[in-house]
DRENPALUM-32669 format. One line per 3 residues: number of its first residue (from 1); for each residue x, y, z of C-alpha. Coordinates in pm, whole numbers, plus 50000, padded with zeros to 5 digits. Example, Ala and Ser with C-alpha at 12.3 -4.5 7.8 and 13.67 -1.06 7.14 Angstrom:
1> 51230/49550/50780 | 51367/49894/50714
// end
This chain:
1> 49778/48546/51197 | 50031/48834/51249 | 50082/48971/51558
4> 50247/49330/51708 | 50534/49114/51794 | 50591/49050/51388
7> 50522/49416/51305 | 50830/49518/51595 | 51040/49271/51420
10> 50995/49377/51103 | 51077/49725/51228 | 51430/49644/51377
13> 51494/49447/51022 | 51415/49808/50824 | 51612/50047/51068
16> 51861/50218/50903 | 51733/50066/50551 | 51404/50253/50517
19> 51310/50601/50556 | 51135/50710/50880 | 50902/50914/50706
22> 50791/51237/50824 | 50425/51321/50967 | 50272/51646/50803
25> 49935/51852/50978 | 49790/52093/50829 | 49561/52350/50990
28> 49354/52410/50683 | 49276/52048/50653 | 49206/52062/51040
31> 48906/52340/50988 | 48798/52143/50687 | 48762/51803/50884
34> 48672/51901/51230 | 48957/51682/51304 | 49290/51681/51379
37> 49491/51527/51123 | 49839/51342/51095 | 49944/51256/50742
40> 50233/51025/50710 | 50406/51056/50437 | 50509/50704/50290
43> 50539/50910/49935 | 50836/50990/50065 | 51001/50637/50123
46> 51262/50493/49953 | 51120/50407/49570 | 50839/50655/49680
49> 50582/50404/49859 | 50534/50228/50217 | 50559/49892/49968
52> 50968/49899/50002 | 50877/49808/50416 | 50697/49471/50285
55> 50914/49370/50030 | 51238/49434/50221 | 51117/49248/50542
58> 51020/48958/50246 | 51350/48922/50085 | 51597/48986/50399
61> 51422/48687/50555 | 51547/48437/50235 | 51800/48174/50292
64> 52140/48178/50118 | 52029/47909/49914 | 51698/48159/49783
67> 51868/48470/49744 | 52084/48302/49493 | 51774/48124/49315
70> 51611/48498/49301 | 51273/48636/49334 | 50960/48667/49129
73> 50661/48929/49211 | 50376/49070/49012 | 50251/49390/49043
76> 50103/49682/48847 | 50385/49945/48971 | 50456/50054/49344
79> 50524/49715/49511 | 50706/49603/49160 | 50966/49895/49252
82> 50996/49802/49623 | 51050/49462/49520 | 51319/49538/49260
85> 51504/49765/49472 | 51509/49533/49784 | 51638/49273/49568
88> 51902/49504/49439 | 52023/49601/49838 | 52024/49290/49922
91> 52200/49141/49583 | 51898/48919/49470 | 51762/48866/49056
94> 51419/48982/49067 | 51170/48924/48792 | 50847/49106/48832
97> 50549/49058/48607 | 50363/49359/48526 | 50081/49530/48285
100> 50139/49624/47936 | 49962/49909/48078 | 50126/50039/48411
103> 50252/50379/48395 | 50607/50427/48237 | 50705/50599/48504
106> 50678/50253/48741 | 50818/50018/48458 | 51133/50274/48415
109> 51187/50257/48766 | 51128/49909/48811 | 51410/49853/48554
112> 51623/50085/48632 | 51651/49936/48980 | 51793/49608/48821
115> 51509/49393/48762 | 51373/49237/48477 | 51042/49297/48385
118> 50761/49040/48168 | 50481/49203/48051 | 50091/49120/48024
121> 49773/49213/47893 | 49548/49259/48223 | 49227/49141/48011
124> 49346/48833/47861 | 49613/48682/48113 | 49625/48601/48487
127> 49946/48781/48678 | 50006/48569/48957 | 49991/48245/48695
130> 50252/48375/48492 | 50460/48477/48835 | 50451/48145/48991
133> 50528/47961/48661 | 50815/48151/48630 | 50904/48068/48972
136> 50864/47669/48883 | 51081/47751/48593 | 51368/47950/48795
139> 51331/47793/49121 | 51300/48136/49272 | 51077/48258/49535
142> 50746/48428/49462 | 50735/48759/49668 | 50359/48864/49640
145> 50205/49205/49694 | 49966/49140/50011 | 49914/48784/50075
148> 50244/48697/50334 | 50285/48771/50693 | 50608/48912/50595
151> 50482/49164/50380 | 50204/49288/50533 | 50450/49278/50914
154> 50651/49533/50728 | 50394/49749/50574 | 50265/49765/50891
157> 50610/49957/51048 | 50400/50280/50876 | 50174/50301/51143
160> 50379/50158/51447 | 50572/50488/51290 | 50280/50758/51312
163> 50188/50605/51646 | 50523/50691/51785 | 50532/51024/51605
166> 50152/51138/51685 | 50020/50889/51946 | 49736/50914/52080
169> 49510/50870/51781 | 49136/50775/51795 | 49117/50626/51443
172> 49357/50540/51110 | 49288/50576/50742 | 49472/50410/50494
175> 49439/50336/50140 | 49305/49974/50053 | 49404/49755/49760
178> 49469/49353/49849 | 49414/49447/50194 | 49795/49435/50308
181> 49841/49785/50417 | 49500/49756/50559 | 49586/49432/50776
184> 49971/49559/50905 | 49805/49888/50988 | 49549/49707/51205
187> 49794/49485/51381 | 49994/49794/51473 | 49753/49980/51583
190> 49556/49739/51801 | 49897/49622/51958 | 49930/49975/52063
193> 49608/50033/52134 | 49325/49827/52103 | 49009/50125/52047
196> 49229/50290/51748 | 48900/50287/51488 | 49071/50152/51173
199> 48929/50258/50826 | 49006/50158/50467 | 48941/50339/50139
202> 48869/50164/49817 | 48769/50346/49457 | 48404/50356/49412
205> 48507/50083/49097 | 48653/49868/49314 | 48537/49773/49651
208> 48601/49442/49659 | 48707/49446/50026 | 48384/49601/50104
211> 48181/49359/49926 | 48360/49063/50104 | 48289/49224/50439
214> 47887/49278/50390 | 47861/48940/50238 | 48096/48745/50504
217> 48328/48593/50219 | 48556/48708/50014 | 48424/48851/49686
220> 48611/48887/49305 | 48496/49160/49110 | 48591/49245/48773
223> 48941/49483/48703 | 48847/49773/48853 | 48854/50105/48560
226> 48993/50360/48796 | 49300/50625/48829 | 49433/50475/49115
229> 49628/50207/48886 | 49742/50073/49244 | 49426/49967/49400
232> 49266/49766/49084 | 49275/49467/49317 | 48964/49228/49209
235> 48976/49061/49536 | 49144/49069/49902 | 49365/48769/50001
238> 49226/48495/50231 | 49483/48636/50481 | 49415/48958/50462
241> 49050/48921/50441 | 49114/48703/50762 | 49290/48962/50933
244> 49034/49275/50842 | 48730/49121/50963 | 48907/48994/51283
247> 48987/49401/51373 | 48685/49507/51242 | 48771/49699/50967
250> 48567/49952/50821 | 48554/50021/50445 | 48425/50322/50225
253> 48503/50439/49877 | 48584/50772/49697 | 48528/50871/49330
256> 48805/50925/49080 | 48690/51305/49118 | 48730/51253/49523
259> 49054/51168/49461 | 49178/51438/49223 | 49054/51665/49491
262> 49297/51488/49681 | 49595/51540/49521 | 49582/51888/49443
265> 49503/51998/49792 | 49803/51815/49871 | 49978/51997/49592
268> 49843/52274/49644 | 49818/52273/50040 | 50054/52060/50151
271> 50387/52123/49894 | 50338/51741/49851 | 50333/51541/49557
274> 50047/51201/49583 | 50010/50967/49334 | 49628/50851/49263
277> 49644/50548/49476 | 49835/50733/49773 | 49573/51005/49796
280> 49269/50788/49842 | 49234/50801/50248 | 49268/51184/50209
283> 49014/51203/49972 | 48781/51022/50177 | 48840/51282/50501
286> 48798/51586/50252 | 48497/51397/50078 | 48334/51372/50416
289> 48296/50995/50375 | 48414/50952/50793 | 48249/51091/51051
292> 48549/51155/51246 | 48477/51543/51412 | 48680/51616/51668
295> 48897/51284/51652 | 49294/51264/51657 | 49318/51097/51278
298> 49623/50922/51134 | 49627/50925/50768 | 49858/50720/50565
301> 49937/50857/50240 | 50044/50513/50083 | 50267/50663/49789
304> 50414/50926/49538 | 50490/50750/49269 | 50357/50965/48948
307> 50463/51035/48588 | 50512/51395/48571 | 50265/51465/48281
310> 50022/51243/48375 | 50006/51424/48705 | 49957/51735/48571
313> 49653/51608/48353 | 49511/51463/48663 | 49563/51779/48866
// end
């Protein structure tokens, strides 16, 4: 397991590389809460999503001898593009495997940060089998979305962040895919403060994570048919699965409609621009899904990563 101590380290190993991101409030999402909110804004990192923190701490921690070997991930956009453009900074080939299916937007970017990119079909062939073959091939080192200490010690700098910037805070809400914003978010937070209520959203389609915590193991579901492309996870990571039930995670879902709702109240509201994925923790605050009246409330908004016109439709 992790600890606050990894989460600092990773921290020092980012300054000056990632963005501090700012933290927005808003007082018309205040009166419609009953809470006090404190958004941060991780769709405003570098390659628009906290996964650059992960994937950065990953690769700056390879030997020589790996960096010149290169690096393989899989991934259907956001942490494909953190990958790629760590890589790049730090002068290492990256391959990432992703769907025939991820938005352009994310496979543009992805490329255009220097990577090379294999496609799949999501219904007929198994990612992380094609990554780590290609690793055997290339001798490279698989970087993978969730399941490393690494990554989730530096997606977890996001809320050591907001707890510097809007400390104290009674609970966090953060988006939940393989669980490894999830699990940094709770190993910040308890290191700060060990009665910070932590709180993970998952699309109504795909709550693996909250199936695996009602039935005390971890549960696979089928690919998830939801907007938010970046939290089709079929099931959490032993680690991070580990590491949620240990800080006694709570998990509730949203609708595809919740999370629309989302987005343009952050358009609309907020002057900010949230990708599907990155919107679901505000969706479940505006949905009413947490009773959380009267609370100080961090909310990670996990990304911004959107194709312009496919935005707009979803808006």
């Amino acid at each position: 397991m992790i600890g606050i101590a990894d989460v600092r380290a990773a921290a020092q190993r980012l300054a000056g590389v990632a963005h501090r991101t700012p933290v927005v409030t808003s007082r018309t999402l205040d009166e419609r809460t009953g809470a006090r909110v404190f958004l941060k804004c991780e769709n405003l990192q570098r390659m628009g999503a906290f996964k650059f923190r992960g994937a950065y701490n990953r690769i700056v921690q390879l030997t020589s001898q790996e960096r010149e070997r290169g690096v393989v991930a899989f991934s259907s956009g956001n942490h494909a593009q953190g990958v790629a453009l760590a890589a790049r900074l730090l002068g290492v080939p990256a391959t990432i495997v992703m769907p025939s299916d991820a938005p352009a937007s994310k496979l543009a970017a992805t490329r255009g940060y220097g990577a090379e990119v294999v496609s799949y079909e999501r219904a007929r062939s198994h990612r992380e089998e094609i990554a780590r073959a290609l690793c055997d091939e290339r001798g490279a080192t698989l970087v993978p979305p969730f399941d490393d200490e690494r990554i989730i010690a530096g997606a977890g700098t996001a809320a050591l962040e907001l707890l510097e910037q809007a400390e104290p805070l009674d609970a966090i809400v953060v988006p939940v895919g393989g669980g490894g914003l999830i699990g940094g978010t709770a190993v910040a937070a308890h290191g700060v403060a060990s009665n910070i209520a932590i709180f993970g959203v998952e699309p109504e389609s795909g709550d693996d994570v909250r199936r695996s915590l009602e039935r005390g193991e971890i549960v696979t579901i089928e690919v998830p048919q939801t907007i938010a492309d970046g939290l089709q996870t079929q099931a959490p990571s032993p680690l991070t699965f580990a590491i949620v039930r240990e800080h006694a995670v709570r998990i509730v879902t949203v609708s595809d409609e919740d999370l629309r709702a989302a987005m343009r109240f952050a358009f609309e509201r907020l002057k900010l621009v949230v990708e599907p994925s990155g919107a679901a923790a505000l969706a479940a605050l505006l949905a009413g899904r947490l009773a959380l009246e009267g609370k100080r409330v961090g909310v990670i908004l996990s990304g911004g990563n959107a194709d312009a016109q496919r935005y707009a439709e979803l808006i």
